[in-house]
C-alpha angles and dihedrals in degrees: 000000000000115000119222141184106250118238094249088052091052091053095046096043082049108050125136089354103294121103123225109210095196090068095063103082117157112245130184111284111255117203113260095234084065100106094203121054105231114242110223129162092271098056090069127065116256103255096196086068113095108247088219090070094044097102110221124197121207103209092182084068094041090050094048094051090044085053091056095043087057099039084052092052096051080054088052098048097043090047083051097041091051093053088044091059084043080059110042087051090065107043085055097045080051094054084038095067092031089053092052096038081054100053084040086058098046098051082051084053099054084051102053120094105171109086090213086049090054087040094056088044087055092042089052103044090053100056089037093056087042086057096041096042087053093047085048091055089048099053083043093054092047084055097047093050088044085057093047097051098047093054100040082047082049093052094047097047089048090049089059092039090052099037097045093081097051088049099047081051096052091044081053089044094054099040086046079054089050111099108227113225119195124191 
């Protein structure tokens, strides 16, 4: 027969947002056209067990920190997707003016008849293309470094951002701990 968790034992595990795992004990199935839900033992919580090691979870926190997880990650992406598009741009602007200073050369090329003179357009555009693709590497690798640096500063704002309240409500927890003493 399936075991379920009773509907009593569901309100009460459930009140004011944190569970309490020790509420939701299994008990046998009952037919839905019974129009009582039967009480047995498991249904009630075993009051000889300590409440402090009962562990709670409060889901309205985690869902709070887990909202602010995923709002810092959006950040992170957009920040990312926005340097990516810097970057694509110039990687296509660079193909762009290689493309055309290709086709240049070509058509300097088919005009040449002189094989030195072929030879010294070869020799040119070489060494032109070897400086312009390491100035392009370089550019892409400031980029890269610019990219990495905005969304590892967004996570770490949003860390802080995400983290300040738990720990405002630890420091009020301690110094609630605290005894008072007057004198």
């Amino acid at each position: 027969m399936a075991r379920t968790t009773s509907p009593a034992a569901h309100t009460e595990a459930f009140k004011s947002g944190v569970i309490r795992t020790d509420m939701l004990k299994a008990s046998q199935a009952v037919p839905r056209s019974t129009a009582e839900t039967p009480s047995s033992s498991t249904d009630q919580p075993d009051a000889a067990a300590p409440s402090a090691a009962v562990p709670t979870i409060d889901y309205a926190a985690m869902a709070t920190l887990s909202g602010n997880a995923v709002h810092a990650f959006l950040e992170t992406g957009n920040t990312m997707m926005k340097a990516m598009a810097e970057m694509n741009e110039e990687v296509a602007s660079f193909a762009n003016s290689r493309w055309r200073e290709h086709v240049e050369r070509s058509e300097a090329l088919m005009k040449c008849s002189d094989p030195a003179a072929a030879f010294g357009l070869h020799v040119d555009f070489a060494q032109k293309a070897t400086q312009q693709y390491l100035e392009e590497a370089s550019r892409l690798m400031a980029l890269a470094t610019q990219l990495s640096g905005k969304c590892w500063e967004q996570l770490q704002s949003s860390a802080r951002d995400a983290m300040a309240p738990a720990a405002a409500a630890d420091k009020n927890e301690a110094t609630a701990e605290t005894p008072q003493t007057t004198h």
